[in-house]
C-alpha positions in Angstrom: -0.9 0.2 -5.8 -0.2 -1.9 -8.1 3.2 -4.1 -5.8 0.7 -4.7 -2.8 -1.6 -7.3 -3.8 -5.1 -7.3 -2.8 -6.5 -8.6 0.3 -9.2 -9.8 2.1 -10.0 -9.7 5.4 -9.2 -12.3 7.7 -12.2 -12.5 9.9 -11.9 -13.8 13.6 -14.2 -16.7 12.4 -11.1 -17.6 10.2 -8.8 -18.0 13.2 -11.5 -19.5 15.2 -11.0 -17.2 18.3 -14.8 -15.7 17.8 -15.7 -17.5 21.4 -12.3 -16.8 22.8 -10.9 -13.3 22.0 -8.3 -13.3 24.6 -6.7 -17.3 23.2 -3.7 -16.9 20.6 -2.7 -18.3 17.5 -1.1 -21.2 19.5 -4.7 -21.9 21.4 -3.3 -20.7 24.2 -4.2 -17.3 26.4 -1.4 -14.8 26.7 -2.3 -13.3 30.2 -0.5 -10.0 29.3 -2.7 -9.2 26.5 -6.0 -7.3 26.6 -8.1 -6.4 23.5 -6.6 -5.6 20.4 -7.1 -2.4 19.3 -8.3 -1.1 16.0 -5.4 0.5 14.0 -5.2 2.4 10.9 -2.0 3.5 9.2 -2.1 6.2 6.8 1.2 6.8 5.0 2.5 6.8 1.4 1.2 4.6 -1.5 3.5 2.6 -3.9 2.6 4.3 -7.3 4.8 7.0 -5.9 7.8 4.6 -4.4 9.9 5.9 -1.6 11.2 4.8 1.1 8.1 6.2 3.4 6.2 3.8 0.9 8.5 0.5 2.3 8.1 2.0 6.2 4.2 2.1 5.7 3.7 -1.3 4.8 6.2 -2.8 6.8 4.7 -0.9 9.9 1.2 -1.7 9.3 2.8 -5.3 9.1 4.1 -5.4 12.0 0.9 -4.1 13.8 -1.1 -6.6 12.1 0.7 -9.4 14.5 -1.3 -8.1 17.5 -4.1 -5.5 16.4 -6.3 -5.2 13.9 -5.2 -3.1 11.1 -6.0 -1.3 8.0 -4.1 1.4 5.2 -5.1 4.4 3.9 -2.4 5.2 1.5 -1.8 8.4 -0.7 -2.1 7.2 -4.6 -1.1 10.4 -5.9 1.2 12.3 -3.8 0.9 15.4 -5.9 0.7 16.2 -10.0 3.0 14.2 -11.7 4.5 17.1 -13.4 5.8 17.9 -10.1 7.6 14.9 -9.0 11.3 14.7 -9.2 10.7 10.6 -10.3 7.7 11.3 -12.5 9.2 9.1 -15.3 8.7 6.1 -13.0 5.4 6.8 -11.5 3.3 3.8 -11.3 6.4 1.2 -12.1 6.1 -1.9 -10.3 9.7 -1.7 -8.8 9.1 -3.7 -5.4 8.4 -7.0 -4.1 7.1 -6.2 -1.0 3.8 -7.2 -0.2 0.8 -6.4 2.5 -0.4 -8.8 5.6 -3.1 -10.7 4.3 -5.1 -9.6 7.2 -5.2 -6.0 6.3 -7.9 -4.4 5.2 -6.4 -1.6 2.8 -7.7 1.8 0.6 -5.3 2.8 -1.9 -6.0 5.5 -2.1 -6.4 9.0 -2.0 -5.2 11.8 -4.5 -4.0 15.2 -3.9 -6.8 16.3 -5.6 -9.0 14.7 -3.5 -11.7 14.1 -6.0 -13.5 11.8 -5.6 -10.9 9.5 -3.7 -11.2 12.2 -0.5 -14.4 10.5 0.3 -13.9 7.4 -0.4 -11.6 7.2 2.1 -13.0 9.1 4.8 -16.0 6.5 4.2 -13.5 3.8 4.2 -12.2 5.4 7.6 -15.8 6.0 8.7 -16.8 2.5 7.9 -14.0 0.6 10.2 -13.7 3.3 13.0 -9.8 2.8 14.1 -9.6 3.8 17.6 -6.2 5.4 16.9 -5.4 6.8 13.2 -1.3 6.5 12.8 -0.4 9.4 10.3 3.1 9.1 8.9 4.9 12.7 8.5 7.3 13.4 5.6 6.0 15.9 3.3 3.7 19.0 3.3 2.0 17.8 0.1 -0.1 15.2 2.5 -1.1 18.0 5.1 -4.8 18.6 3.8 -5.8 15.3 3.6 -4.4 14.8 6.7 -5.9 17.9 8.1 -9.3 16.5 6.6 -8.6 12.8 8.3 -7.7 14.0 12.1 -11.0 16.2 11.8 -12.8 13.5 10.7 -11.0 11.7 13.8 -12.2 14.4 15.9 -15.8 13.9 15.1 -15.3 10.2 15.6 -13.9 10.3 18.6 -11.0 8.6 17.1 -6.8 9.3 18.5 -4.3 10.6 16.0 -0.7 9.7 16.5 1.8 11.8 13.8 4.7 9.9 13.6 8.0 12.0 12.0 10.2 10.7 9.3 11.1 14.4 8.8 10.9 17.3 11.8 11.4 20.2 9.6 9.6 20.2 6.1 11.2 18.8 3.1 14.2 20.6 2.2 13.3 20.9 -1.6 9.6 22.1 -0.4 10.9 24.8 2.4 12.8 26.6 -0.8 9.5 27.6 -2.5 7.7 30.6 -0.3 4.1 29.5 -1.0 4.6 26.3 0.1 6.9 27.2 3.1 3.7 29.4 4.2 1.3 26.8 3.4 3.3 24.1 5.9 3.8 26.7 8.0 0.2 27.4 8.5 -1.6 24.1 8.0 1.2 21.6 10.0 0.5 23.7 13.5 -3.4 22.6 12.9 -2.8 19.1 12.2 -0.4 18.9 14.8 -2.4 20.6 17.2 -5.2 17.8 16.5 -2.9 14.9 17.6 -3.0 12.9 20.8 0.9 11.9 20.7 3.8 11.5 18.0 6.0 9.1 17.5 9.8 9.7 16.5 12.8 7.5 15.5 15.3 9.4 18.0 15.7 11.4 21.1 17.4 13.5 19.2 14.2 14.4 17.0 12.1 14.3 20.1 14.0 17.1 21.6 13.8 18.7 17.7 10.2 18.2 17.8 9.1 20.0 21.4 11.1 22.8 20.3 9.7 23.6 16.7 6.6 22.3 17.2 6.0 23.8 20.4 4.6 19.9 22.0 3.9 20.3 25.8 4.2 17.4 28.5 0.7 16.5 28.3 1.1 14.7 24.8 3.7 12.0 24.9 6.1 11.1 22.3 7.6 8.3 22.1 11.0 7.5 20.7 9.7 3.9 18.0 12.9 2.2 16.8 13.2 1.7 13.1 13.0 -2.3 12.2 15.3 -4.3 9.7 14.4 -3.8 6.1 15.0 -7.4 5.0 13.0 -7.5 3.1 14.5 -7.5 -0.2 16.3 -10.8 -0.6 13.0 -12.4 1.3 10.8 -11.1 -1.2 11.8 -13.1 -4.0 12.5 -16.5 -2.3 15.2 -17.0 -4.7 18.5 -15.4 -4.4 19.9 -14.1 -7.6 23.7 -13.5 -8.2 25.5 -10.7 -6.5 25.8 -7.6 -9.1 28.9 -5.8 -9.2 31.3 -4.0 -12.0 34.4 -4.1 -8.9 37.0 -6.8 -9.6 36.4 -9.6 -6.8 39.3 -9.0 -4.7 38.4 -5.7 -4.8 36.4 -3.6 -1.8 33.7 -2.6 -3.5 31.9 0.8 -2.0 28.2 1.4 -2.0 26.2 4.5 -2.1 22.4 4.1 -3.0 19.3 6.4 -2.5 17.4 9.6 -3.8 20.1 11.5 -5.2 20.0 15.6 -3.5 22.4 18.0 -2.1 22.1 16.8 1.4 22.8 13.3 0.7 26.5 14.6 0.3 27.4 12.3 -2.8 29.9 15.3 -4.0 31.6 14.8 -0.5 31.9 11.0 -1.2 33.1 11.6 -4.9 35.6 14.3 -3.8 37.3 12.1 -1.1 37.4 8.9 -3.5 39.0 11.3 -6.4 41.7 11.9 -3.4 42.8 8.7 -2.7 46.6 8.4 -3.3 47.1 6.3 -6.6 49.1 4.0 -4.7 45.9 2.7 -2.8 43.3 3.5 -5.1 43.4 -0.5 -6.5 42.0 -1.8 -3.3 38.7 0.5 -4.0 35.9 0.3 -6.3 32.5 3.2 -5.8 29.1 2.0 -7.0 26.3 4.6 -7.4 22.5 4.1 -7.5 20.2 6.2 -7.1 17.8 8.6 -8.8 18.5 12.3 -9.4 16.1 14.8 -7.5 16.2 19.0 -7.5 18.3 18.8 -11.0 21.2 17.9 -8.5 23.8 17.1 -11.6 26.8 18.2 -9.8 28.0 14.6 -8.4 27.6 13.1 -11.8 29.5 15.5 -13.3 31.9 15.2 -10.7 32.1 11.4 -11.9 32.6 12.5 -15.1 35.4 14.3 -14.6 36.9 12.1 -12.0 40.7 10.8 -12.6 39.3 7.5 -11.3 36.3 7.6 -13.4 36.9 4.1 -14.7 36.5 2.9 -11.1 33.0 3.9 -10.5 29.9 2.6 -11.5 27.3 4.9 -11.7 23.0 3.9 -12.1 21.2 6.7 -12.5 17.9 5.6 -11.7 15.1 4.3 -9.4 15.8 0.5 -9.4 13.7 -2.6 -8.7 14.0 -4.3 -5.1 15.4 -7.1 -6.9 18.9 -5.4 -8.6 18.8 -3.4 -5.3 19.1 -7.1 -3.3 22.0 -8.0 -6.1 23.8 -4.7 -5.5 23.5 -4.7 -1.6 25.2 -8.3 -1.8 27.6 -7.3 -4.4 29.1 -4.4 -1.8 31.5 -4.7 0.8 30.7 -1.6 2.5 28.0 1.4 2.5 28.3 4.9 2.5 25.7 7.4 4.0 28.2 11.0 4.0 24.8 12.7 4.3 24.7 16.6 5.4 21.4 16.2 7.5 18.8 13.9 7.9 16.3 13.1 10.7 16.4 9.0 9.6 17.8 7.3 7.0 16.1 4.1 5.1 19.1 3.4 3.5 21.1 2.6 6.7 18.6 0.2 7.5 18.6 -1.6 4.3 22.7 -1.6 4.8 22.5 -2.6 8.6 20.1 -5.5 6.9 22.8 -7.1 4.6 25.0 -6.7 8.2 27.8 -4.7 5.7 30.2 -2.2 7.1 28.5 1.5 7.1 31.0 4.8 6.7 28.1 7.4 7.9 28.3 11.0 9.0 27.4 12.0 12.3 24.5 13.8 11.8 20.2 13.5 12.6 19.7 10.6 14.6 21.5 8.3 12.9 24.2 7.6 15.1 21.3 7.1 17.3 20.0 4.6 14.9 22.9 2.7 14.6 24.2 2.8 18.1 24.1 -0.8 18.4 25.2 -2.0 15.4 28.8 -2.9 15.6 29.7 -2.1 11.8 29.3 1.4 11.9 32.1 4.1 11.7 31.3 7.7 12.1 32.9 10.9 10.3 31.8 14.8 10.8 29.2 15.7 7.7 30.7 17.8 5.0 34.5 16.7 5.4 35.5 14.7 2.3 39.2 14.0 3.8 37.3 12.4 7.2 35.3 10.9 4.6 38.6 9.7 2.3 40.4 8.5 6.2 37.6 6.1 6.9 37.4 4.5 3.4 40.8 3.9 3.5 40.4 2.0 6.7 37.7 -0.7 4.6 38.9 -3.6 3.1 37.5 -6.6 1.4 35.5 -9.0 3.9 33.5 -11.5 4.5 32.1 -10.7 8.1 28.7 -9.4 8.3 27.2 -7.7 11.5 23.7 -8.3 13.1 20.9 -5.5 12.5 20.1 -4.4 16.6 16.5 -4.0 15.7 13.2 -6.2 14.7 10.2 -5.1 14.0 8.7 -6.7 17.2 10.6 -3.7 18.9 8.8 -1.6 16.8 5.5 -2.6 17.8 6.4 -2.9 21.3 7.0 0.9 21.5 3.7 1.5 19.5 2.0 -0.4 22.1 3.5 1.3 25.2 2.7 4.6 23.0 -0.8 3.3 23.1 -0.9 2.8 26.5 0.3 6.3 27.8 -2.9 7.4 25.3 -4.9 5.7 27.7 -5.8 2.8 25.7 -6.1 -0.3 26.7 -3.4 -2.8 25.8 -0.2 -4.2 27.7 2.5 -1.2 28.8 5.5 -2.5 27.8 8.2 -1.6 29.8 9.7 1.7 30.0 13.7 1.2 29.5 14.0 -1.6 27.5 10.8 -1.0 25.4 9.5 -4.5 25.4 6.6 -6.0 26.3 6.4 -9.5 27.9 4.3 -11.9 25.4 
């Protein structure tokens, strides 16, 4: 993982606290806090970048500030051959960087050999009491599978937290692997203490297709700021953008696929009346996944072609940081989707969001006061809310920190009957 630079261990000797577990950083005792517990997140690697790649780290991050925390990762996801970004495997395309206190293997490969037992030795060999298994994909569920039995023997707790309730929607299209999730995702599932989701409106998803009784709990973990970006470099580079400066300049960026809805966003800027159409400017970047070529042909072929800028590929967290401040608004006009990293990254730079109302991102966003919500699939809804942007300087606070974050894990913790402070049940937070 070649963007995550290596760490070492900060030992409690390092922090002086080897006489006095319960003292903080500051020298002085938090009463609230009991022992931290040992923590091991297991989610996606960088050589394969996605956005479950960013959440991984930034998690385990934000764990690291009151347990003690290590990474498994998954280094290959799956042959190459097979990836929809396989031209850019291994590409250092992010800044973003691991606590210095976490222990980390990166990692293991789909085919398992020999990396499967390295890290069930590395997993062996710092006994977590709770293994944190992010969900996205059905190429992870053996090793997975192999971990939570592992955990079982150990006597270790597995929490599956959900980026995605229903498989992938390019992986449900192929029978053998629809059969395959279907019969090995019931088994891992079954083997899990508790889950974690991003909105009540996947918890409710999640009970019903996964069949989760009352006795596991599942808890609804708010999705922190991805600010990342302009932090990472410490130096902030000019703003990138084609659009004339008095211009509002649109912004659509992510994995290009059919249920990202860029065709509905193309279709309604094609429609704006020529009389309006100088206040607008679209920017595209993203990556094309699943041979979806219909929304750059639809540039192509747009009578306001000239107006949009289209990148075509996976880009560095760097000209992501320049585009982001070179937009005056987002737009998410996505079909489905159970959370979007994207409208976290936007809710970041505090720019205005057009976003369909669909998953649980209204959820997501409910109190974020930039947001403006249209029905999925409706590029004149889509066309009526862009024409309501216009150039501006005010940004908007992101409603979420990562402390938030943590605080949910730890009340998560807590109903698992492991000891560390409840934090409070309504608001989420714990007193520190």
């Amino acid at each position: 993982m070649a963007a995550v630079q290596p760490a070492r261990r900060l030992e409690r000797e390092d922090l002086d606290l080897s006489h006095h577990p319960e003292q903080g950083l500051d020298g002085v005792r938090d009463p609230s806090m009991s022992a931290p517990l040992r923590v091991c997140v297991v989610g996606s690697g960088t050589r394969f970048l996605s956005g479950i790649s960013t959440y991984t780290i930034r998690l385990a991050n934000a764990l690291a500030d009151r347990h003690h925390v290590t990474i498994l990762t998954m280094r290959g996801l799956l042959p190459r051959r097979f990836y929809p970004g396989r031209e850019r495997v291994g590409q250092d395309l992010t800044d973003l960087r691991l606590d210095p206190r976490i222990d980390r293997f990166d990692g293991i490969d789909w085919y398992w050999i020999p990396s499967m037992l390295r890290g069930l030795w590395f997993v062996a060999r710092h006994r977590p009491q709770v293994l944190v298994l992010q969900w996205w994909t059905g190429t992870v569920l053996h090793t997975y599978l192999a971990l939570s039995l592992l955990a079982k023997i150990l006597r270790m707790r597995v929490v599956v937290e959900f980026h995605e309730v229903v498989a992938d929607t390019g992986e449900i299209r192929s029978a053998p692997v629809r059969a395959y999730i279907r019969s090995i995702a019931p088994v891992v599932l079954r083997l899990a203490s508790a889950f974690a989701v991003h909105s009540a409106f996947d918890e409710t998803l999640v009970r019903a297709t996964y069949r989760v009784g009352r006795d596991r709990p599942i808890v609804v973990v708010p999705h922190g700021i991805y600010d990342h970006y302009r932090a990472s470099t410490g130096v902030e580079t000019p703003a990138l953008r084609e659009a004339p400066p008095a211009v509002c300049n649109l912004l659509f960026f992510g994995v290009i696929r059919p249920y990202k809805g860029l065709d509905d966003l193309i279709r309604a800027f094609d429609s704006i009346d020529p009389g309006q159409i100088h206040r607008y400017w679209l920017t595209v970047v993203g990556e094309t996944w699943e041979g979806w070529t219909e929304p750059g042909s639809l540039i192509a072929n747009s009578r306001y072609s000239a107006r949009i800028t289209f990148i075509n590929r996976y880009v560095h967290d760097t000209e992501l940081d320049a585009r982001l401040r070179g937009a005056d608004a987002v737009i998410l006009p996505y079909r489905r989707s159970s959370i979007s990293g994207p409208l976290h990254v936007a809710m970041a730079y505090g720019l205005p969001i057009v976003m369909t109302n669909v998953g649980g991102n209204a959820e997501a966003a409910d109190e974020y006061d930039g947001v403006l919500l249209v029905p999925p699939s409706d590029p004149v809804a889509l066309r009526t809310a862009i024409l309501t942007l216009k150039k501006s300087t005010i940004r908007h606070a992101h409603p979420r920190p990562w402390a938030q974050t943590a605080d949910r894990y730890d009340a998560l913790f807590a109903k698992m009957g492991l000891a560390h402070p409840t934090a409070a049940p309504e608001t989420g937070l714990t007193p520190r």
